[in-house]
N, C-alpha and C positions, 0 to 999 in steps of 0.2 A: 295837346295839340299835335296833329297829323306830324309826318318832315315831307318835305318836298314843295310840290305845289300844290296849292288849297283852293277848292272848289268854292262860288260864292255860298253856297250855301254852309261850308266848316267856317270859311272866313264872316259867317252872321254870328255862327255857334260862340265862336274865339270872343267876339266881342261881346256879345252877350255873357259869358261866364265874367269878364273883366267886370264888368258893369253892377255884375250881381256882388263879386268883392268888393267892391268900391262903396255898394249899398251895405252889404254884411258890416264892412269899417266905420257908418257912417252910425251905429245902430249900437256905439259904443262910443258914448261922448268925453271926451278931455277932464268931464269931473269925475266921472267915476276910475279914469285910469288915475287920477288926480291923487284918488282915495286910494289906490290900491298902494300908490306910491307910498304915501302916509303911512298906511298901514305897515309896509316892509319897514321904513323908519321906525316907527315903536318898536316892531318885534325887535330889530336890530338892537334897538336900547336895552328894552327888555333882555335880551340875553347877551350883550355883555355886562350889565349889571350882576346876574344870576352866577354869570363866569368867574366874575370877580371876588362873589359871595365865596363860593366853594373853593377858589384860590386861596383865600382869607381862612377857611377852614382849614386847609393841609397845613397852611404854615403856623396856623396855633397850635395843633396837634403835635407834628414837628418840632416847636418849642419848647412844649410841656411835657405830654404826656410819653413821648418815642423818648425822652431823652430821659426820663425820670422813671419810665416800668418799660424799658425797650424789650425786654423776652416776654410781655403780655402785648405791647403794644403793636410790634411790627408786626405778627402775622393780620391785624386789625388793618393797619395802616395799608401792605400790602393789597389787602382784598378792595379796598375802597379806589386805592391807584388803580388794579384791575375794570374795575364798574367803569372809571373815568377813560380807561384807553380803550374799551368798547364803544364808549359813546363817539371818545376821538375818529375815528374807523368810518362810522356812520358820515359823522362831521364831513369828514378828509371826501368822501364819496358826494356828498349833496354842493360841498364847495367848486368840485371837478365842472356838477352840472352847469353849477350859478355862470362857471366863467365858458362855457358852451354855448347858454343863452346871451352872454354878454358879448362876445365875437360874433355870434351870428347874429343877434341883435344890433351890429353897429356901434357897439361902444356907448357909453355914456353920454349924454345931451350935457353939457354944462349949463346950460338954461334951465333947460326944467330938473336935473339933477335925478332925470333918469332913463331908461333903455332908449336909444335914437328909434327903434320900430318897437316903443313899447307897445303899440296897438295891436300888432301883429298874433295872426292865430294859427298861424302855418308852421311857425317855427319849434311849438311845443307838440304839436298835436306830432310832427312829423319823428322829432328827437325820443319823446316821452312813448310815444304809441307805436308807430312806424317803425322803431329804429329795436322796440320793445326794454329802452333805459327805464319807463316809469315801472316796469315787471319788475326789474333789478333791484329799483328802490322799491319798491312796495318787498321784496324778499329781504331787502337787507334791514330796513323798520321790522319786520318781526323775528328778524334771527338775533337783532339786537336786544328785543324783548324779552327775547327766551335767555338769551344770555346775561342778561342783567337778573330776573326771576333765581338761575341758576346759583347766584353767588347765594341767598336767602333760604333758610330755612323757611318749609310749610307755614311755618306758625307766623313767620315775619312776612310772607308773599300775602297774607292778608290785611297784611298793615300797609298795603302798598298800593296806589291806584295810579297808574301811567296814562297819558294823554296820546303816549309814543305808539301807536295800533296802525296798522292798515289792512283794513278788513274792503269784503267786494260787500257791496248792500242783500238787505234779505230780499228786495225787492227794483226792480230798475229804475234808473231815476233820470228824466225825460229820455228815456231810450238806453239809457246806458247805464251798465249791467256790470260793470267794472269797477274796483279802484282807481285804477291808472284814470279811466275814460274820466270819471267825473272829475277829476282834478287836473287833466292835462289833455281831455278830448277835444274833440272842436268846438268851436265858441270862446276858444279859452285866448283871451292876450298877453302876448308875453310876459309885461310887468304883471298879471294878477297868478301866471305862472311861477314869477320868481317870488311872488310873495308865498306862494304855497309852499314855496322852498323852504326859505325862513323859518316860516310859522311849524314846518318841521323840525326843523336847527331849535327850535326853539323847545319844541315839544321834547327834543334830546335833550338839550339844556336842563329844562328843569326837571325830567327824569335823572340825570347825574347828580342834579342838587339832593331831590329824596335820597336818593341808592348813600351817597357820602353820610349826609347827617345822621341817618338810620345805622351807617356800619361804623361809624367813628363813635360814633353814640353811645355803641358797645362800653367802650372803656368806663364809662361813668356808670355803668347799671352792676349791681351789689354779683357777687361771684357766686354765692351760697346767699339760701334764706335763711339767716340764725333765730331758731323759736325754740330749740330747749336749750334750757341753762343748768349748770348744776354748780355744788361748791365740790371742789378738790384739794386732797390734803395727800400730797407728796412726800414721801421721806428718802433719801438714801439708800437706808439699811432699816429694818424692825429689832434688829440682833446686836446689842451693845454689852462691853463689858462698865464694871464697874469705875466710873472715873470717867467714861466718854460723856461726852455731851450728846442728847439728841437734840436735831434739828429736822425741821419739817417746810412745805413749801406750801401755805394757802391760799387760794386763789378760784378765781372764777370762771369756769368755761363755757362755751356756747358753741350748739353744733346745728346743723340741719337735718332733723330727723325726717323729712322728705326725700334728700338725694342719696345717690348710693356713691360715693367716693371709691374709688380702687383701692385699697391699702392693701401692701404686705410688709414680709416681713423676712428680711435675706433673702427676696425674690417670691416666697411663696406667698401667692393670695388668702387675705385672712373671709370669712363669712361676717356679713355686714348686716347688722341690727342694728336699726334706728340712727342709722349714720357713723353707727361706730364698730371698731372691729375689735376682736379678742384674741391675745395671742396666747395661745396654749402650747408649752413640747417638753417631752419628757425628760424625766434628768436621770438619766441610768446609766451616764457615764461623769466618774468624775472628776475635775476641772475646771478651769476658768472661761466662761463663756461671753461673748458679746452679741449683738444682735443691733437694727438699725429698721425703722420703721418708715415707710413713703407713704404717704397719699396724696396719689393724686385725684385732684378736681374738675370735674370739665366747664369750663368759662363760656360766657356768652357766645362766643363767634365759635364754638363746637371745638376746639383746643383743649389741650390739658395741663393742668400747670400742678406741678410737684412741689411737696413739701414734705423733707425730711427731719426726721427727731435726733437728736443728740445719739452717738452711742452709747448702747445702755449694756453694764456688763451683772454678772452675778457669779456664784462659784458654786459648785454641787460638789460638799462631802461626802466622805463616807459615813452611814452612823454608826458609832462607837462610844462603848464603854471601857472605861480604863482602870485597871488594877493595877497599884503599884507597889509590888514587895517591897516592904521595909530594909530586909536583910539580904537586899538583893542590888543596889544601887552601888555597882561596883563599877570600875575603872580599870585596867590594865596595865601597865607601863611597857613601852615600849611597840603598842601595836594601834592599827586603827580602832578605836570603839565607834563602831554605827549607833547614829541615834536618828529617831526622826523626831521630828517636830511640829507641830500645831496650836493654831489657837483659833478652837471655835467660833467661826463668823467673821473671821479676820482672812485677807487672801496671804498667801503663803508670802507676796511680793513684797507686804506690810510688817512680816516677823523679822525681830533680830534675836540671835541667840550671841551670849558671850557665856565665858566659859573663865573664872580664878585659879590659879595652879597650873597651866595647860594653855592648847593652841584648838583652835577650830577651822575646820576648811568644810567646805562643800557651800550649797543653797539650796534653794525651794523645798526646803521642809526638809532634807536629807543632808547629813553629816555625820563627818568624822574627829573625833576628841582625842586627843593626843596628851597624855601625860607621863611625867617623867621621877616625878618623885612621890613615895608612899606619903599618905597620907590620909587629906581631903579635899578636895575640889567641887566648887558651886558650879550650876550651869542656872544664867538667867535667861530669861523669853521678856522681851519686850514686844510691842506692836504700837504703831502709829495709828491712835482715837482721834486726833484730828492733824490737820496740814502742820505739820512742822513742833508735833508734839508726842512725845513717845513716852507709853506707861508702862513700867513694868507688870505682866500681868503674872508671874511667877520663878522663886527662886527652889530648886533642887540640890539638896547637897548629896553629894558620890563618896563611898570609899575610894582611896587611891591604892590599887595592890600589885606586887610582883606579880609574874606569870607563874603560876606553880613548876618545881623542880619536874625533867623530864625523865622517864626510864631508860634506864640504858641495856639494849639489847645488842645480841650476837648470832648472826643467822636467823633475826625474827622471836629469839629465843632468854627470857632473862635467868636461866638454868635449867636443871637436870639434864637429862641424858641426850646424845644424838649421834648420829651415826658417824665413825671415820672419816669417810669419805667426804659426807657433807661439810665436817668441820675444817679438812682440807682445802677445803672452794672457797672457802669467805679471804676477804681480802679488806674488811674493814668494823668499826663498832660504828654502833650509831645512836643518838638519843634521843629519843621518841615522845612526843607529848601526846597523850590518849584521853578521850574524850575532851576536849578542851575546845571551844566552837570559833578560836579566833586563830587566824595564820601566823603562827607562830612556830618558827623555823632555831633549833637549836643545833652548836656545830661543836662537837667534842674536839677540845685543844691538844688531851696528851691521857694517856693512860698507864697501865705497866700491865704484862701478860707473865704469867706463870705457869710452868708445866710440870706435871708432878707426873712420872712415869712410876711403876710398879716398880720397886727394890731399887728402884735409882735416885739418883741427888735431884733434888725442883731445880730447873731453870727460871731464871727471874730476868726479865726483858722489858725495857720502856722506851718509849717513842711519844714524838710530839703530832698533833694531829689525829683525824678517824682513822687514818690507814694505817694499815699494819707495816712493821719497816720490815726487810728481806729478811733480817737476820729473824725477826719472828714466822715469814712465812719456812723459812726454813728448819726451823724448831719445830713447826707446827707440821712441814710435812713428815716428820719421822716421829708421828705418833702411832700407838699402838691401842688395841680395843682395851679399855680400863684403863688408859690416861687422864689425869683430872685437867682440865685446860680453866686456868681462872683469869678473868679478867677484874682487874681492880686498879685504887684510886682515878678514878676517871673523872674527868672534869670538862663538863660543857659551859658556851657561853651562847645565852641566849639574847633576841632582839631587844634586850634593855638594856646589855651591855656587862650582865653581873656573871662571875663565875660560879659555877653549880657544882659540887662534888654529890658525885653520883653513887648510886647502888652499885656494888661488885656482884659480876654474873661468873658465876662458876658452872661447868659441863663436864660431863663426863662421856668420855667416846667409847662405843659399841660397838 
């Protein structure tokens, strides 16, 4: 209508338009809004019935299965609460409208128990078209779609058929050529608007109900298809000595020879035949090795879920053959004897060595034997065949020997000739053990030196100790070329504590 003042002929217009509303209102009777009422009542039921349903689902989920496989279940449970708080969003957005039409609608009629201008066709057309709200919601019904689809693998979006769409027709439909129009264009009365509300809430509704059953459903559908079986016989060890008991572990397994599981093995991936992996590595070093085995599997809702094997250990010898001289099983007194030790298929952690006459020190296969009196002394090897039982698996008997007497030298020298000068410069004897492969250090106590000059009386000298005393370097230095310089009765005491009398070195200076 015009502002101002109105000619009789806008003021025919004016009423004529009223007249034509009054007729449009007249042209939509009390039952049919009657029904539409109805109608908003069911869905109403209908979806909180549905709400209730899937309420009922989280919390048996909840009770059972999160609390009894919670590292399979939550990321399951997770995704399903997602699906539900998209649908929420949607919800949150169509209830905004509901209470839009309900204000501008007048509030509730307590008589008829619904909208005071539920006849009304001005107030949808103008909020839903006008205002361009029914675009919003016809966008946010299919981003809802698309995000609900998103949570679903290809193969499960076929299993899935939503009500939740708002599409424009392929074709116009009495003139309108929209979504929005034909659900909220003109002709349309309030209440049969608010029910198209609903009947959306609703078509949300029971799209949350599918999306939930469908992803919680997961937890109950098999992880792996087990179709080969085979028998397995397990053992420890193949390598037993005499007296061990073998034991073996028989049993039955079952794999999926369709999927390909990840396995490795200390991190590196094994190649995967028929579901199973092989692990191969070379053993060119030797030692005690362990290793630990993962596969993991991927579970219905595209997750992986790991399972590891026990540590498995094994040991890489050397190969060898052993020769044992008979006349050769000697002992030392007074110094380390190195021995090593083994026993075939047993880890070195499992050997005990003990030792009759003597002491043992050292571990892991290497020792040292200490004896103190001639004679004989056994070395045994036992090893642990099983938990808390230990067999001897060999006894060794040793000669027990002194260290052989050591030579005793002068300037490097156990006689004949040397030169003046040279013999001049020493300041000590010393007793030398030669060829001998063990460290064995001997320390001369006391000797006696003699000097027998040409046409003169021998000087005769003794001193305790290697070193020469004054009075012998003294003697020694007022020698002449053809003095006999003798060293005799010498007596060393070596690492086992016995006194040696040693070989007398006689020189003659030139």
């Amino acid at each position: 209508m015009a502002l101002g003042r109105e000619t009789p002929r806008q003021r025919m217009i004016s009423i004529l338009y009223l007249v034509l509303l009054a007729l449009l209102a007249l042209n939509v009777p009390d039952t049919i809004l009657d029904a539409f009422k109805n109608i908003n009542n069911s869905l109403e039921s209908s979806r909180s019935n549905v709400n209730t349903a899937v309420q009922q689902l989280f919390s048996a989920f909840e009770s059972t299965k999160l609390k009894e496989e919670p590292a399979r279940a939550k990321p399951i449970y997770d995704k399903a609460k997602k699906a539900q708080a998209i649908i929420g969003d949607l919800n949150t957005y169509i209830s905004s409208l509901k209470e839009d039409f309900t204000k501008q609608g007048g509030g509730i009629d307590p008589e008829k128990g619904d909208l005071v201008k539920r006849e009304n066709e001005d107030i949808s057309v103008n909020m839903m078209i006008n205002e361009k709200k029914g675009t919003v919601l016809k966008d946010k019904i299919n981003e809802t779609r698309s995000k609900l689809l998103a949570l679903l693998t290809p193969e499960e979006q076929k299993s899935v058929s939503f009500s939740l769409e708002a599409k424009d027709p392929e074709k116009s439909v009495n003139g309108k050529k929209s979504w929005e129009e034909i659900n909220f264009g003109s002709g349309t009365p309030l209440t049969a608007a608010m029910t198209i509300l609903t009947k959306i809430q609703t078509d949300a509704q029971n799209a949350e109900s599918d999306m939930v059953k469908l992803i919680l459903g997961k937890m109950d559908q098999a992880v792996v298809n087990l179709d080969k079986f085979a028998a397995v016989a397990v053992a420890p060890t193949s390598y037993l000595v005499q007296g061990q008991p073998y034991k073996a572990e028989v049993f039955l397994t079952a794999s999926d020879s369709k999927s390909q599981p990840a396995i490795s093995v200390n991190g590196s991936p094994l190649q995967i035949v028929d579901g199973k992996g092989v692990y191969n590595v070379s053993t060119s070093k030797e030692g005690i090795f362990s290793w630990t085995g993962v596969v993991q599997v991927k579970q219905t809702d595209g997750s992986m879920k790991e399972y590891r094997t026990a540590t498995q250990t094994y040991q890489v010898a050397r190969p060898s053959a052993v020769v044992s001289p008979d006349k050769m099983n000697v002992l030392y007194i007074g110094v380390d004897n190195p021995l090593s030790v083994s026993a075939a298929g047993t880890p070195t952690d499992k050997v005990k060595v003990s030792i009759t006459g003597g002491s043992l020190s050292g571990s892991g296969g290497k020792y040292n034997a200490r004896v103190s009196s001639p004679g004989t002394a056994r070395i045994s090897i036992s090893a642990e065949v099983a938990p808390g039982k230990m067999q001897t698996l060999s006894t060794t008997e040793f000669r027990v020997k002194r260290i052989p007497d050591p030579i005793a030298k002068f300037a490097g020298k156990t006689g004949g000739s040397m030169a003046t000068v040279a013999l001049k410069a020493q300041n000590a004897i010393f007793a030398k053990l030669d060829n001998f492969d063990f460290d064995a250090n001997f320390k001369v106590t006391k000797f006696t030196m003699i000097i027998a000059k040409p046409r003169a009386d021998a000087i005769v000298l003794s001193t305790s100790g290697g070193q020469l005393s004054s009075s012998m370097k003294s003697a020694l230095n007022g020698i002449t070329p053809g003095t006999r310089v003798i060293f005799d009765n010498i007596v060393a005491v070596g690492p086992d504590g016995t006194s040696r009398q040693l070989n007398a070195v006689a020189l003659t200076a030139n």
